[in-house]
N, C-alpha and C positions, 0 to 999 in steps of 0.2 A: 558242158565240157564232156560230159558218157556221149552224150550223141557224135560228137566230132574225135572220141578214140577211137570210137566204133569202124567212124567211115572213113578216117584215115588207114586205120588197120588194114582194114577188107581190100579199097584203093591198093596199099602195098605191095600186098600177096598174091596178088593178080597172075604176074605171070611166074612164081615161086610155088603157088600152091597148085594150079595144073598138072604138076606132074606127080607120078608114084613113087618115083625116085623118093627117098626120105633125102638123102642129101643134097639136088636137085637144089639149085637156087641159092642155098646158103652155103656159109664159108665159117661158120664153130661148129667145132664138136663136143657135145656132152656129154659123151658116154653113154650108156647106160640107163634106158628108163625104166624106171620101176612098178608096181606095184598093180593092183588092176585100176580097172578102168575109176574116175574119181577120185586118185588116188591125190593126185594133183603134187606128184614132187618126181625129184631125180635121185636113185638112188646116191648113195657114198656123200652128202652133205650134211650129213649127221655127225657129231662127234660128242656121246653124253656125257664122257669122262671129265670128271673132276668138276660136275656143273654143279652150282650153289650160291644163293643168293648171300653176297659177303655184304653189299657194297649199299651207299645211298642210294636210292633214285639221285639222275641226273635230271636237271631242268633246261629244256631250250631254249635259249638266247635270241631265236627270230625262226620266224614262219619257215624261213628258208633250208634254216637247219634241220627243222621237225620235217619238212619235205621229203628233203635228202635224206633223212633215215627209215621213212616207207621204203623207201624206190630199192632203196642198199638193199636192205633188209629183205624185202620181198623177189626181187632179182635175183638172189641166192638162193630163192625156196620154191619161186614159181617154178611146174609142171607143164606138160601138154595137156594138163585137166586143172590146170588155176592154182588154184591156192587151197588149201585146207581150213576147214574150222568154218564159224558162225554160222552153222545150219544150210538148210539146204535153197539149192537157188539154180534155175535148170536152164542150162547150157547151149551155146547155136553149136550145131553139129556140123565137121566138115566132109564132103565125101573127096576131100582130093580137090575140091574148088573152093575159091574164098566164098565167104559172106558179106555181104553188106548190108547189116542189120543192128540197127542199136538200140539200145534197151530205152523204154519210155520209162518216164518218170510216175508214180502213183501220185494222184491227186488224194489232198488231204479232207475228209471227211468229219462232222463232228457230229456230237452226240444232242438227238432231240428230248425235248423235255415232253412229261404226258404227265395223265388223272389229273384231272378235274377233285378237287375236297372241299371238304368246311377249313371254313377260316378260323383263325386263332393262332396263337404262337406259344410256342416253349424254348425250352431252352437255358432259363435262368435255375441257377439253383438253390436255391431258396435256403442258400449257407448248410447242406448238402455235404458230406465228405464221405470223399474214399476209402472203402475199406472201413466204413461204420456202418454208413447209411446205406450204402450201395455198395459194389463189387464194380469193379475194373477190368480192363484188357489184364489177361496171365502175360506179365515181363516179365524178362529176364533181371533186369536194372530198376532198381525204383526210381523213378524220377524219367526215366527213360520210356515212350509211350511206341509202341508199336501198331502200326496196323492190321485190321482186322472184321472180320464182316458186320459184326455189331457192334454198337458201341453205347453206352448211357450216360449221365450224370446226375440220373434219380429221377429225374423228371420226363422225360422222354425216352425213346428207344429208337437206334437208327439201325435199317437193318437191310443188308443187301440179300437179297432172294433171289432165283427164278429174272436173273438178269434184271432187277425189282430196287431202286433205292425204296424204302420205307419208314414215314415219319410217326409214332407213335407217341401218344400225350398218356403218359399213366399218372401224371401229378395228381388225380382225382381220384374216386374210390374205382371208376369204371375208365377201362382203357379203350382210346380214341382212335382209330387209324385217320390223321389227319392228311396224309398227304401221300404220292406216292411218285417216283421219277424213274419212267421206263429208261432203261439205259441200253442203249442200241448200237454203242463199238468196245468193241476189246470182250474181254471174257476173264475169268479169276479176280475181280473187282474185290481191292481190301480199301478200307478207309482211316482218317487222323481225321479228327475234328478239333476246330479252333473258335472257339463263340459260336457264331451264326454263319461260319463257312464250314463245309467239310470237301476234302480233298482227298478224292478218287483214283486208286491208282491199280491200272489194266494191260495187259498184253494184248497189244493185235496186230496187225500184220495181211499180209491177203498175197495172194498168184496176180503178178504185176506182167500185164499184159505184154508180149513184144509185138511187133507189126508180124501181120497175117498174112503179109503178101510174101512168095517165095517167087526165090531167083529160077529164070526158065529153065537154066542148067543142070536144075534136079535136085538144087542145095536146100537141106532141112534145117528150119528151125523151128529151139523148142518154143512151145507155145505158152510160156513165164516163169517165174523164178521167185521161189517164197521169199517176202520180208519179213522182219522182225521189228516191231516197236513197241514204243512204251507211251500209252496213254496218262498223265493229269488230267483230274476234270475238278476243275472248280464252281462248287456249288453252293447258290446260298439259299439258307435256311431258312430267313428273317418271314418270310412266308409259308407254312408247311403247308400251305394248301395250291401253293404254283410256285412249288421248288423250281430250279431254275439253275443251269450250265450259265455261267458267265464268262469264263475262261477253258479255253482247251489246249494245254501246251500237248504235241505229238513227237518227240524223239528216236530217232533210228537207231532200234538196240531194243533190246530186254531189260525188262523190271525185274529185280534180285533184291529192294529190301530199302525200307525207308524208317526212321524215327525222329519222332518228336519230343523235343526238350525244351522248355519254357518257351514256346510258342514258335519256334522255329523248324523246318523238318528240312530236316536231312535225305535224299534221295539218290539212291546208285542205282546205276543202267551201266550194261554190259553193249558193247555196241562193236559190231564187226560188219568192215566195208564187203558186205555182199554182193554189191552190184557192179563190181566193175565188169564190162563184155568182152570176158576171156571165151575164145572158142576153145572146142573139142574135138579130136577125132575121130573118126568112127571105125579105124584104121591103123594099124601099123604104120603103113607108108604117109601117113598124115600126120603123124606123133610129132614130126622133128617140125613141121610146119606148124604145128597149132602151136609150140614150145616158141618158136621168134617170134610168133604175131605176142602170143602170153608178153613176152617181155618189151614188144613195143608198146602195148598197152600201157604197161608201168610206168615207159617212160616218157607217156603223155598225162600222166596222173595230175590232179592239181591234190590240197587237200581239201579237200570239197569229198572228194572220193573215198580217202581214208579216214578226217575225221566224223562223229556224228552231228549231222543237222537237226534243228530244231522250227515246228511251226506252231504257230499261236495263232491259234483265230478267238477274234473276239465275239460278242454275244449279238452284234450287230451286222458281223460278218466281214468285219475288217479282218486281215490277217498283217502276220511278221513273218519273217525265216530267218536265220543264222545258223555258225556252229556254234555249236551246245559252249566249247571252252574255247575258251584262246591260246594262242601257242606260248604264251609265258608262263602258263598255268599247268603246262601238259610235261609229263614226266615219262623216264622210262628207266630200268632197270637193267644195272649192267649187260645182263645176261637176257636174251633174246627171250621173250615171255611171249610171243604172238602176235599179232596183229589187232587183238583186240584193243577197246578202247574201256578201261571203267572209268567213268566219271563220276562226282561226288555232287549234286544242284543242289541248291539253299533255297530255301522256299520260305520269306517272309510270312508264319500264319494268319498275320493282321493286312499285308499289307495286298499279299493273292501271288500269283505265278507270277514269275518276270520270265524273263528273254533269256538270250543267251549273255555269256559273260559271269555269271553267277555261280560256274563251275570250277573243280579241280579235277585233273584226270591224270591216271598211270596208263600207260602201253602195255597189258599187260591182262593175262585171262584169270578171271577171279569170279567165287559167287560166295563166299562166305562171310559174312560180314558182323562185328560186332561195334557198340556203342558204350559209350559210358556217357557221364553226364559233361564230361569235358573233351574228351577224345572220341575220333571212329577209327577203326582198324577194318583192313581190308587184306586179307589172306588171298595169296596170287600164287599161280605155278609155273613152270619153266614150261616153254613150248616141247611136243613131243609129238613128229610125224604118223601117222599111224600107219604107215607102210614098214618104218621101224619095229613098233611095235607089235606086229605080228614075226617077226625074226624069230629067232634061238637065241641069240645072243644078248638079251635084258635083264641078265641075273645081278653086275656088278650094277649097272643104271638101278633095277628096283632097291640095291642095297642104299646107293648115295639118294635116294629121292630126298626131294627136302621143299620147303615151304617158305615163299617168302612173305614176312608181313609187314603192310606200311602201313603207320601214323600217323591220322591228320587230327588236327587241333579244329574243334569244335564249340567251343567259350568264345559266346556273344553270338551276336544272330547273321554275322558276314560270312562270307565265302569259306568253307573250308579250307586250311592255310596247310601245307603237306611238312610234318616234323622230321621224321625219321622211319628208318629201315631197316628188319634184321632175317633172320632165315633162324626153322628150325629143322633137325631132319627127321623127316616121314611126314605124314596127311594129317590133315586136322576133320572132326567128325563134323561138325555144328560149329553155331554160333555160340553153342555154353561150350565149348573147346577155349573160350578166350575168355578173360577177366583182366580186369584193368584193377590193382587195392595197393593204397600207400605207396602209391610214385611206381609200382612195379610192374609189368605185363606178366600175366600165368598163360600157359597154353599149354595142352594136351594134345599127345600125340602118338601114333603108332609106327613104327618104321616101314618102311617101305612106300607103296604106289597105293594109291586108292583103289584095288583091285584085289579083289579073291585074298585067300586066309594064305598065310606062309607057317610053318616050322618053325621057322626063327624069328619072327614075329613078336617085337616087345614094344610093350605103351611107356610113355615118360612124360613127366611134367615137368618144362622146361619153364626158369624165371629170366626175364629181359627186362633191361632197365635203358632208359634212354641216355646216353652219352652222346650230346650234340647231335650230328644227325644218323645216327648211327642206336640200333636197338640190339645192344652186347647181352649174352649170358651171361646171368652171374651166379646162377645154381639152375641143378635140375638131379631128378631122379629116375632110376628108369625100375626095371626086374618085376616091371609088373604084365601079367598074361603074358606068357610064353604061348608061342604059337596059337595068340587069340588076338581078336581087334577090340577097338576101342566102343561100347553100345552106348555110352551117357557118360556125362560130366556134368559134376554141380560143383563151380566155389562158392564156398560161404565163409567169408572171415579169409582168417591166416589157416583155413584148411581148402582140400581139395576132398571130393569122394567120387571115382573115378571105376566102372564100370566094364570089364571085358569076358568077354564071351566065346566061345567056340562049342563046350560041350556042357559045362557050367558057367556060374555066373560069380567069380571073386568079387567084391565088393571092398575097392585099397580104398581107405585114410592114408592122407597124403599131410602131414604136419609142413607147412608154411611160415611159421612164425619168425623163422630167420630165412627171410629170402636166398639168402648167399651157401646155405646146408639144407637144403628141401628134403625129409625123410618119410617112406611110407614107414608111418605110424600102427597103422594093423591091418587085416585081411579078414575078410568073411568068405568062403565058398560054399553057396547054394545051389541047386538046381534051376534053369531061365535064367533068365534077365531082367533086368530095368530099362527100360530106352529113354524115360524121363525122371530126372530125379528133383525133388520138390521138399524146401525146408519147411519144417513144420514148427521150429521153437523147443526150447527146454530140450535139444540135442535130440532131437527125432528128427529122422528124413524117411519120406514116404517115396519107394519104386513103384513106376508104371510099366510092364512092361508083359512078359511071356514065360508060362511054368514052361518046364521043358522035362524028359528023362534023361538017363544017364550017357544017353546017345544023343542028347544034344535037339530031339526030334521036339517041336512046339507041342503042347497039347493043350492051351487056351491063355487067356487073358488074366495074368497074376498082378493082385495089387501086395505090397509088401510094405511093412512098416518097422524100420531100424530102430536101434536105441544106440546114437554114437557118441553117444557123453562121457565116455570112455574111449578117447580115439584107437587106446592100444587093443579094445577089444570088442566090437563092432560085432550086433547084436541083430538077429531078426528078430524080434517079440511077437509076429504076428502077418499070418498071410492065408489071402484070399485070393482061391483060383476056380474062374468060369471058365468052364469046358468048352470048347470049341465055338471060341469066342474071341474079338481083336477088340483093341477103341483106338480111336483116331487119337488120342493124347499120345499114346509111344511115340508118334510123328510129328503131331501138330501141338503144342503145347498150347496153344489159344484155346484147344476144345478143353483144357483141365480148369476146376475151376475150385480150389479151396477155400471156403469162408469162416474165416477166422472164428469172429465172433461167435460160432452154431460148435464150431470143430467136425462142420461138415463138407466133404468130398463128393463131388459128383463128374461122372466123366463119361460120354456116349460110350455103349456097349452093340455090337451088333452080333447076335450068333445063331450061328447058321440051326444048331439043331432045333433051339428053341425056336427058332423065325422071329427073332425078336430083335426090334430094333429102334433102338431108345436111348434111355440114360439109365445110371446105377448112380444112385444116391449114399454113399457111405457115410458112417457118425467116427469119429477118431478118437474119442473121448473114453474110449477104455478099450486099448485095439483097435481090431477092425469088422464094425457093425455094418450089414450092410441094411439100410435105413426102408427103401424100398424101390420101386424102378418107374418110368414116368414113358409114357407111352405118347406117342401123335395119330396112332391108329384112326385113318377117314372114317371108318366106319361108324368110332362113335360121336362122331363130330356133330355138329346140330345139322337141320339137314331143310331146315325152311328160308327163305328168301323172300325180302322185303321189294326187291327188284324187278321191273317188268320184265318178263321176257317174251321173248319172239323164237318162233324156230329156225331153223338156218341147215342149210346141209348142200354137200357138195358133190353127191351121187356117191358116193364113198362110204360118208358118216355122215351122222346126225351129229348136230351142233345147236349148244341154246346160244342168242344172244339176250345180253341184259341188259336194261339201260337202270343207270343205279342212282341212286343219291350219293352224297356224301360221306356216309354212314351207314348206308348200306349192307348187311350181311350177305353175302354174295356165294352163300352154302347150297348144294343145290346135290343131292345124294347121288353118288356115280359120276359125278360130272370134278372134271377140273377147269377151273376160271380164271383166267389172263387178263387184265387191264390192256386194250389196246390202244396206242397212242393217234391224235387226231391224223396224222397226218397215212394210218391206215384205214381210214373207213372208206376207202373209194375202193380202194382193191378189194379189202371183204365184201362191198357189194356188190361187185362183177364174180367173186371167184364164188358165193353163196347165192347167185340171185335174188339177193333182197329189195326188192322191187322199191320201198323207200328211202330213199336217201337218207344213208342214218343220220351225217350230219342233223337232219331237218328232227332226228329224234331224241337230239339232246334238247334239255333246258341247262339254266344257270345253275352251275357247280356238280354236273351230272355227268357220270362218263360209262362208257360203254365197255362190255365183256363181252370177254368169246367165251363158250365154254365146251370143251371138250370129254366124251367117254372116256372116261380112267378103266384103265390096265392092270393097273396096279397099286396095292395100299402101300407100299414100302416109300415109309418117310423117314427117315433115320435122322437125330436127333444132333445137331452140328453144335451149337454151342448151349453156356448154363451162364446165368447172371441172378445175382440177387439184387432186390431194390426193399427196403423195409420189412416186413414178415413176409413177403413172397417170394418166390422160386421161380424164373423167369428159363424158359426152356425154349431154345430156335433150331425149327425143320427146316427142311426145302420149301413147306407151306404155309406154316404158320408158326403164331407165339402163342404159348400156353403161362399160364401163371396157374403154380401148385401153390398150394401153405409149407409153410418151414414144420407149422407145427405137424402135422400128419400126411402132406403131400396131398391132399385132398384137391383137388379141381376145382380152381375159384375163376378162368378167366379162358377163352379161345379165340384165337385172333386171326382169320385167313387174310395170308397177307403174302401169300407165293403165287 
């Protein structure tokens, strides 16, 4: 259907777009175009007064309807440069002639499996628990599983690397690297594990080629237009020594956040119809002609166009396609939110990726998302042109900003069911911005626009309770930071402790215990901030975040430890700050990693003056100790190799390759070493001249390295996991296991 709006379009404009005349050919007038080039709208169709999400999502009654409210909707907004929003996507230019050129479709691509290992399997865990034996993904929700680059169950370690899945056996005194699956599409790879399948989830996207030939006339076009998707890779395990892709679902849209709850996973993709082939002009006097072609197009749209598609290829090379949700499924909010698409896919853990149909979706642009063990909420915001938004005139709009959030019911392992709807006003920071306790919705919020600090600027914790389908206040509080924003929120219980920032760092208890009269309970002001905040038990909560001085100016990495057992009077006992120093916890709370049992804290540190970059190990157990620090440094790495190797080089550089065992130590001093998958040894041996065909230099369960000059030692220290007395540390290269008891160096694993 893209190909034939393309060349009907072009067809059209034939003798319309010949001329310089902008009015020339057509008979509307629209005023007024705005903004610069890209801008893709008309000015004066804006109106942000009084906007607020009051109302439920509506649900469409037939394909037909859902149709008709693209076309509406978009017809009102299109531009002589398209449409705005879902990234970027590069344009046919008009010089004053038509084009006739339409967009090809990207063929879908899946992901090959590689290494060669020893056999054996893991997996089971040998009656193993969480949070005794072993340490878990950092949730927000217990019960609630989150993905993330490693993952364990005591017995094994999976670990995404260097574009690397990786299968580790530590259930023995000596840890195994039994397997390894080169992963060759998408990039930011986090993972959910279910038994003996683990389930991969990737962005990728690529420059979708258009046709190369141009019109004689002198008409340019651009040469493609980025996508956006979102990778599933379903892999199983039951082999770690020829792991294996069995399933590859490919969806049009962004990956924003998946979880796992008794073996079901929940997954949201943000997905906006990028490809429709609106032209551009490259000209004033072409404005008014790309603006009619813009709305012919629209109104040859199918929903193919608007909504997101889905393809499945299977492990034998079958494939499917569909849209992701059907049109009884698909929702929108009273108030114009966009053209996006978020949808919510279910993913049976036992039974692997299904198709389409297994979705709910809202019309509407959203990335913040939370979970509970029965519900998922999805935080959306009202459309806003951004030719508007460089104006003068945004002070009352940033005043009314406001937030709307829907409710889907997630109990039992079916389709996300959509409940209810409410709004609060101002932005929400994070996912710990939302709490779901005792039938009530919490949410944190600052007023205004998610943009730059205001004066009048106040955070509130606003409580919603569901009445039918509708998500009503029924308390909230506000008078906390004045002219500061929102840095952390943590609920715990019937409290809030809630985190804002500008020059200092207040630290409100927020008393919940009667939903319907929410009171800050007390205030701490310190210097810095928290960006993460972490309960610790027995009324302590531990900040991660940044010391600062009295000007607000950062000066390193502050860890802080409260005493809030007295909500009225909210305590720091104790804090530790490294100098010109950040950790990936203030942002990523997967790298924080507490174990209970020890009362020990560890969290990657990188700082610049020292050149250190690693992990800090804190003890919590009387304050805050800091334990000691754990390094990946190559240098001291082993540095011999069980492996053949050959030389290799490409006039450039020198390069070893290896042909290795199973078990192989693959350390080779100065060098860095890549597993390369079979289906590259042809091209290594044209692009190195290696005169034998390496294929001919594997044997049984043997596979081959490339290994490259290092540059560089800097391995910085991404996550921390315990499994019985050891301290489990993951770089970009390797796992290390320290002792709990002294951190001493008991194990090193190249495995990047």
């Amino acid at each position: 259907m893209r190909r034939t709006i393309a060349l009907l379009v072009a067809t059209g404009l034939l003798a319309a777009a010949c001329s310089s005349d902008p009015d020339a050919g057509t008979t509307t007038s629209i005023g007024p175009i705005g903004g610069e080039a890209g801008t893709g709208a008309v000015t004066g169709t804006f109106d942000p007064s009084d906007i607020r999400f009051v109302a439920a999502l509506e649900r469409f009654d037939s394909c037909d309807a859902l149709l008709d409210h693209f076309k509406a909707e978009a017809k009102e907004r299109v531009g002589p440069y398209g449409l705005e929003g879902g990234g970027y996507w590069g344009p046919v230019f008009m010089d004053g002639v038509a084009m006739d050129a339409a967009v090809e479709e990207a063929a879908t691509t899946t992901m090959a499996a590689a290494a060669q290992a020893a056999p054996t399997a893991g997996g089971e865990d040998g009656g193993r628990v969480e949070g005794v034996d072993y340490s878990g993904t950092n949730v927000q929700v217990a019960g609630v599983d989150e993905p993330d680059i490693v993952k364990t169950d005591g017995t094994r370690i999976l670990a995404i690397t260097d574009g690397k899945l990786s299968y580790v056996d530590v259930s023995t005194g000596e840890p195994l690297l039994l397997g390894t699956l080169q992963l060759t599409e998408g990039w930011n790879h986090q993972m959910l594990v279910v038994g003996e399948t683990a389930y991969l989830f990737a962005n990728g996207g690529g420059l979708i080629a258009l046709p190369t030939d141009v019109a004689a006339d002198g008409a340019r076009i651009w040469p493609g237009y980025q996508t956006n998707t979102m990778m599933v890779f379903q892999v199983d395990l039951s082999d770690p020594a020829a792991m294996k892709v069995t399933r590859t679902m490919t969806v049009e849209g962004q990956y924003l956040s998946a979880r796992l709850i008794d073996g079901t996973i929940r997954v949201v993709v943000s997905s906006y119809p990028s490809d429709l082939p609106f032209v551009y002009p490259t000209n004033e006097a072409s404005q008014q002609i790309a603006l009619e072609a813009n709305r012919s197009v629209i109104d040859l749209t199918t929903l193919e166009d608007w909504l997101p598609e889905y393809t499945m290829v299977e492990s034998d090379g079958s494939s499917s396609e569909g849209l992701v949700v059907s049109c009884d499924r698909t929702h929108r909010p009273a108030e114009f939110a966009g053209f996006e698409t978020l949808s919510v896919l279910t993913i049976d853990g036992e039974q692997g990726v299904g198709g389409g149909g297994e979705a709910t979706a809202v019309i509407a642009d959203g990335e913040t998302v939370y979970a509970s063990t029965e519900s998922l909420y999805v935080a959306t915001n009202v459309w806003v042109p951004g030719w508007w938004l460089e104006g003068e005139e945004t002070g009352d709009f940033e005043e009314s900003y406001s937030t709307a959030i829907h409710k889907f019911s997630i109990s039992g392992n079916g389709p996300a069911t959509y409940e209810a709807s409410g709004s609060v006003d101002g932005h929400l920071l994070n996912q710990f911005s939302m709490d779901e306790y005792d039938g009530y919705f919490r949410v944190a919020v600052t007023d205004g626009p998610p943009w730059g600090f205001d004066d009048d600027s106040e955070s509130y914790v606003d409580v919603l309770e569901q009445q039918g389908d509708r998500l009503v206040e029924v308390g909230s509080v506000g008078d906390m930071g004045a002219g500061e924003r929102i840095y952390s929120v943590r609920f715990i219980g019937d409290a809030a402790y809630v985190v804002t920032f500008r020059q200092v760092d207040p630290l409100y208890v927020v008393d919940l215990s009667d939903p319907t009269a929410p009171a800050v309970a007390g205030e701490l002001k310190i210097a810095g901030y928290s960006a993460y905040l972490h309960p610790l038990g027995d009324g302590r909560l531990l900040g991660i975040g940044q010391d600062a001085d009295e000007d607000g100016r950062t000066l390193g990495a502050k860890v802080s430890l409260f005493d809030v057992s007295d909500p009225s009077d909210p305590r720091e006992v104790d804090s530790y700050t490294l100098e010109d120093a950040y950790t990936d916890a203030e942002w990523d709370h997967h790298a924080f990693l507490y174990w209970a049992p020890e009362q020990l804290m560890v969290m990657p540190l990188q700082a610049w003056q020292d050149d250190f970059a690693g992990a800090v190990v804190f003890k919590l157990d009387d304050g805050i100790r800091e334990f000691g620090r754990i390094s990946h440094d190559l240098e001291d790495r082993p540095t011999t190799s069980e492996c053949v190797q050959y030389e290799a080089g490409n006039g450039y550089e020198k390069a070893i390759l290896q042909v290795c065992g199973p078990n192989d130590q693959s350390y080779i001093e100065g060098y860095y070493c890549d597993v390369f998958p079979p289906e590259e040894l042809e091209w290594m041996a044209e692009e190195f001249g290696i005169e034998q065909d390496p294929a001919e230099l594997l044997g049984p369960d043997e596979h081959l390295e490339m290994c490259w000059p290092e540059y560089s030692d800097w391995n910085p220290i991404q996550r921390s996991l315990v499994i019985g007395g050891d301290l489990w540390t993951l770089s970009w290269r390797m796992l290390q296991a320290n002792s709990l008891d002294d951190l001493g160096i008991l194990h090193r694993l190249a495995i990047g």
